[in-house]
Each structure stands twice: as structure tokens, then as C-alpha cells.
N, C-alpha and C positions, 0 to 999 in steps of 0.2 A: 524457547523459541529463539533460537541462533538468525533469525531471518532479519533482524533490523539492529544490527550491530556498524553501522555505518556500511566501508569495503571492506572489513578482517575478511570475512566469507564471501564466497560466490554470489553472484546477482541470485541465482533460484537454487543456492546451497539447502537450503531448508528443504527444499522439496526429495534432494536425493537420500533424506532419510529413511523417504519409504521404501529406498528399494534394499533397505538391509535387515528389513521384516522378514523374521519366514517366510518362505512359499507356503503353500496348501496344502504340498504334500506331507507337510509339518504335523499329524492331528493336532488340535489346542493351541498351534502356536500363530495360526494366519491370523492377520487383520481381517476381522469380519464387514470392512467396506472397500471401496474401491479410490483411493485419493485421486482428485483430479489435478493433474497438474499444469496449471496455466500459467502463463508465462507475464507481458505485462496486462491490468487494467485498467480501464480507464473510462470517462466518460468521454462519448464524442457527441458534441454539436450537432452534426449531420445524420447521424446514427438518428441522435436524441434519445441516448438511452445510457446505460454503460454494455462497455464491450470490453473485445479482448485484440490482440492481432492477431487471433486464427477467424475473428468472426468481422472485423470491421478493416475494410479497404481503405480509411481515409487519410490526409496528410496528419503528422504530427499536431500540424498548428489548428486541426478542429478537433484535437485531442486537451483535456483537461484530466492529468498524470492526478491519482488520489495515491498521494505517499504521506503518510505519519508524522512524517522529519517535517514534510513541508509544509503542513498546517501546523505543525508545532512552531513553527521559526516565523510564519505568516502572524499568529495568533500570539506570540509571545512579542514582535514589534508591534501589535498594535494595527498590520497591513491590513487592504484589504484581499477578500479570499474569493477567486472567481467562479462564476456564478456556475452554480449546481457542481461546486463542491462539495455541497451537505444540506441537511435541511435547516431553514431556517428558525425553527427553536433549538435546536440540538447547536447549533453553530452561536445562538446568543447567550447559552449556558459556557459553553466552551471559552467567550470571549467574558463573562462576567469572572469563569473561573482565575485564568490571564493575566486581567486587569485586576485581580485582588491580589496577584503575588506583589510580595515586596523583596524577594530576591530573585531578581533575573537573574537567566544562565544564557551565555549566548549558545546559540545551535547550529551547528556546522551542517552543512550539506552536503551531500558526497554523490557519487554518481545516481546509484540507484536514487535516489531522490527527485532527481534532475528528468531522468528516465536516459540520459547520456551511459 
């Protein structure tokens, strides 16, 4: 998974892997599903749900970006992580896990992350 490599690759470089699949006219060789390719997601406020930008109209700022990097770098100072980032046991696991390291690594943030 090339997809979370900080910016070496493309914001949805991941995704243009599938188009170097066979086609169908391939016998044996097609991908037997269809990948969907979305672009960003997220949870919005307003929505009250999560979405995507082809399904949800709202401003950035009723947008809560769920990127990896950024609960890692949330979770690894100890910050806190805004609300319906995650569920609430899965995110008190995550922070017991965290808060048991004894070597921090700082975590850089790069655009994708940001959603910039």
C-alpha cells in the first residue's frame, strides 16, 4: 500500500493502480470486483454521518479529515482527538496503547494529512 507514504506519491496515487489491471477482455486475468474510487473522506458535522466530496456540500470547517498520520501524531502527544473521530473504546485502546510507548518518534504531517 504506496497510499500513506507521507507526499513521495500522489494524493490518490494508490488508486491508479487499478487501472493497470487487465481489462476483461483478458480471460483469467480481470479483477473480479469493481474498486471504487473516492477521493477525500470524511466525517461532517452537518451531514452527521461520514461522507465524501461527491456526496457532501458542506464547508471544510464542518468537516472532521480521518487521516492515520493524524491520529497518530494526535495520539502519540497525548492531544486531544475531535469528537467522532472514532469510537470511544477503540480510541481508549489506542491511547492506553500511546501512552505505554517509551520511545517516541515525532510524526511529521504532510499535506495529505492536512487534507491541504
Amino acid at each position: 500500500d504506496h497510499a500513506g507514504v507521507g507526499d513521495f506519491y500522489g494524493m490518490f496515487e494508490a488508486q491508479t493502480i487499478f487501472d493497470k489491471i487487465p481489462t476483461p477482455s483478458e480471460p483469467g486475468k480481470a479483477l473480479l470486483c469493481t474498486p471504487l474510487k473516492i477521493d477525500w473522506t470524511f466525517y461532517c458535522y452537518k451531514c452527521d454521518g461520514m461522507a465524501s466530496l461527491r456526496t457532501c456540500p458542506h464547508d471544510k470547517e464542518d468537516r472532521v479529515l480521518l487521516s492515520g498520520t493524524m491520529l497518530r501524531k494526535m495520539l502519540s502527544e497525548g492531544g486531544d482527538l475531535p469528537d467522532h473521530f472514532g469510537r470511544d473504546e477503540v480510541v481508549a485502546i489506542l491511547r492506553k496503547y500511546y501512552e505505554s510507548l517509551t520511545d517516541k518518534v515525532e510524526i511529521k504531517l504532510h499535506g495529505a494529512a492536512t487534507g491541504d
